[in-house]
KEKE-3310 file (N, C-alpha, C; in steps of 0.2 Angstrom, whole numbers, plus 5000, padded with zeros to 4 digits):
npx = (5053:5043:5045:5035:5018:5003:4994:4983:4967:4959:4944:4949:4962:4961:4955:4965:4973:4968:4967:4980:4990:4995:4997:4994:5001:5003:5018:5033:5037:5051:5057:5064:5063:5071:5073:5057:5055:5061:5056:5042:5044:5046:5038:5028:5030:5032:5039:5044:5041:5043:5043:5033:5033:5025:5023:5010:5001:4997:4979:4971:4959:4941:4930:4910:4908:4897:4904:4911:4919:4933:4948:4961:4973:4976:4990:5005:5005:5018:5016:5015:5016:5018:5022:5018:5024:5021:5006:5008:5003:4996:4987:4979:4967:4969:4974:4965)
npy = (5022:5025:5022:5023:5018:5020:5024:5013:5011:5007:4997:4992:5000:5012:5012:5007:5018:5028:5024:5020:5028:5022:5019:5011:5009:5002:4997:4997:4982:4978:4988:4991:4993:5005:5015:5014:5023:5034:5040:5042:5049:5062:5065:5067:5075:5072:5061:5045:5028:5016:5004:4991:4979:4968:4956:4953:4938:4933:4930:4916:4921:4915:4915:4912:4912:4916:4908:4898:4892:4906:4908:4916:4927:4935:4949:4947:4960:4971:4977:4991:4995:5008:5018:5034:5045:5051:5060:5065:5065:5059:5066:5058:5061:5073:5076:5073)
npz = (4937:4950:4968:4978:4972:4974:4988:5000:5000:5012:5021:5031:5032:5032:5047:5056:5053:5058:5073:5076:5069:5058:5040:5025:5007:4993:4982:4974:4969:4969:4980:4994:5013:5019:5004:5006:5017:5013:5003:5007:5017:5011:5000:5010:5019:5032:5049:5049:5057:5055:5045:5039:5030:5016:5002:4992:4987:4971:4965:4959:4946:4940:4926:4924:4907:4894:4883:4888:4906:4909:4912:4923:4930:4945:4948:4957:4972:4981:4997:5008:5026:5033:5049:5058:5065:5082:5083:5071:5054:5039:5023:5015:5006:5001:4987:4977)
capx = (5047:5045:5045:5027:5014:4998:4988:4978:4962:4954:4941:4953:4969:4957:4954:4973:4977:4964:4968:4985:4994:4999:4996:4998:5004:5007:5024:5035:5041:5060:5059:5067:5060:5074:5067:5050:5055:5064:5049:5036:5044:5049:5032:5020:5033:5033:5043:5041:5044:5045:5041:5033:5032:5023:5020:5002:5004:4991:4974:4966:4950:4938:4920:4908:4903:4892:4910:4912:4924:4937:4952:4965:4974:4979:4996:5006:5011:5020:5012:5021:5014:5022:5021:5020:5028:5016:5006:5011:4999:4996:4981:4978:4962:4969:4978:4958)
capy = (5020:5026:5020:5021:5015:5020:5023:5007:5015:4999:4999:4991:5003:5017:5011:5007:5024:5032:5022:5017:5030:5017:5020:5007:5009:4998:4998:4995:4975:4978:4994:4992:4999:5011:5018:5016:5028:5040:5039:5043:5056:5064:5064:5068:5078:5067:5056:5037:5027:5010:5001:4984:4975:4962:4951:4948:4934:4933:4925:4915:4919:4911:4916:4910:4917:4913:4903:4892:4896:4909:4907:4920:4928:4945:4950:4951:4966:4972:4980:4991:4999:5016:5021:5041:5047:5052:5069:5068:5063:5060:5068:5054:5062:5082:5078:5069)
capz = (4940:4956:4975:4980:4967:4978:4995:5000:5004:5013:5027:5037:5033:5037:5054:5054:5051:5062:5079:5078:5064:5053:5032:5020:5002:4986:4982:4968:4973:4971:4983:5003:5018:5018:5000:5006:5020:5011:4997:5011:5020:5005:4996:5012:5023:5040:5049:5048:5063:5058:5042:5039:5021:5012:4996:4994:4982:4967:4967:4953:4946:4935:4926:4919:4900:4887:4878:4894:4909:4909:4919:4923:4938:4948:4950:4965:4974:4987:5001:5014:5032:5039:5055:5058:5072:5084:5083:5064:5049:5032:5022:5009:5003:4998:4980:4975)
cpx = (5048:5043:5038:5024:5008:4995:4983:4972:4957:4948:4946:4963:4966:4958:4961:4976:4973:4968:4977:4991:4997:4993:4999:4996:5006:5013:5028:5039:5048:5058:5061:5063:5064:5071:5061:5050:5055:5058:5045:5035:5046:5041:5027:5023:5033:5038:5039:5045:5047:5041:5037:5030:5028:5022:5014:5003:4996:4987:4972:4958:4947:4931:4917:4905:4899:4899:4912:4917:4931:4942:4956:4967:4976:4985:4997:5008:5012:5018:5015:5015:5018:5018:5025:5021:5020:5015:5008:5003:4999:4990:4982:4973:4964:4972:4971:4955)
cpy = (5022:5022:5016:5023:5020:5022:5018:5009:5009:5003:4999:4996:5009:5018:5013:5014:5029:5033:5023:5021:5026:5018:5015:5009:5004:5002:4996:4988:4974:4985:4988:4995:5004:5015:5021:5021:5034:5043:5042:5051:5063:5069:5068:5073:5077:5064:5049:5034:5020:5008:4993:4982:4967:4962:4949:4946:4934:4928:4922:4915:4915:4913:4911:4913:4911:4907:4897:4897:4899:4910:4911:4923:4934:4943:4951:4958:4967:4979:4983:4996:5003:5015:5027:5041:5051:5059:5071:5064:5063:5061:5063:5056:5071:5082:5076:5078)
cpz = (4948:4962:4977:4974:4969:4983:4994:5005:5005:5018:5032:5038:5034:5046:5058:5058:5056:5070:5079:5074:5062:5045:5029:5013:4998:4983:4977:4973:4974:4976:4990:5006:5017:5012:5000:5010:5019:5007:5003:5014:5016:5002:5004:5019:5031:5040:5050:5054:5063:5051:5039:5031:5019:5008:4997:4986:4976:4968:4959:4952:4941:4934:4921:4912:4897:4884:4884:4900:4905:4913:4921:4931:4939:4948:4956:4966:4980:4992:5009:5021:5034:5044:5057:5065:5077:5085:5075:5058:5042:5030:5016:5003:4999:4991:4975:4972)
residu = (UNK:UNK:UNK:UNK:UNK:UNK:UNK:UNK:UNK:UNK:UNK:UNK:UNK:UNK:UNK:UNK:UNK:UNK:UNK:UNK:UNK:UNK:UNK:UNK:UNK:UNK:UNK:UNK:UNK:UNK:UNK:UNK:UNK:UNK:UNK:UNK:UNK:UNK:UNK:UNK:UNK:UNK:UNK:UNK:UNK:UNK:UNK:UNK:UNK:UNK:UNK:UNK:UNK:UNK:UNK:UNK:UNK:UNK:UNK:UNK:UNK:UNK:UNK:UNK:UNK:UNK:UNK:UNK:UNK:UNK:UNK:UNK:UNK:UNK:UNK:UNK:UNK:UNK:UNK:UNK:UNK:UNK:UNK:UNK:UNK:UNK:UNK:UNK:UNK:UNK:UNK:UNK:UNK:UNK:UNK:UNK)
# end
């Protein structure tokens, strides 16, 4: 299984990425920054300046059907932010 899972193509990691060059990525939950570094610059041929990591922890949801409520929940995953050196970029949309 490898490092990075994803691109988190939000509004707000757009913006993110626009203003501030910073890209965030879902990530396999045992990875490290160091990994997620190596994984990055590896994968998208830039340097990484500074990594930042989070657990977003799962939600529960609930519907309602026709058999009565349905209960169930998302999984956690672990969520990491790079930061590209400046003057440098990642094209998230060119593999689509």
């Amino acid at each position: 299984m490898g490092t990075l899972i994803k691109p988190i193509i939000t509004e707000k990691a757009t913006a993110d990425s626009e203003v501030r060059n910073r890209f965030a990525f879902e990530v396999a939950i045992d990875a490290n920054k160091v990994e997620i570094k190596k994984a990055v610059e590896e994968l998208y041929g830039v340097h990484i300046e500074k990594v930042r990591t989070i657990i977003v922890p799962g939600k529960v949801k609930s519907r309602y059907t026709k058999n009565g409520t349905v209960t169930g929940s998302t999984g956690k995953y672990k969520k990491a932010i790079v930061e590209v050196r400046s003057g440098e970029t990642i094209d998230l949309y060119s593999n689509i």
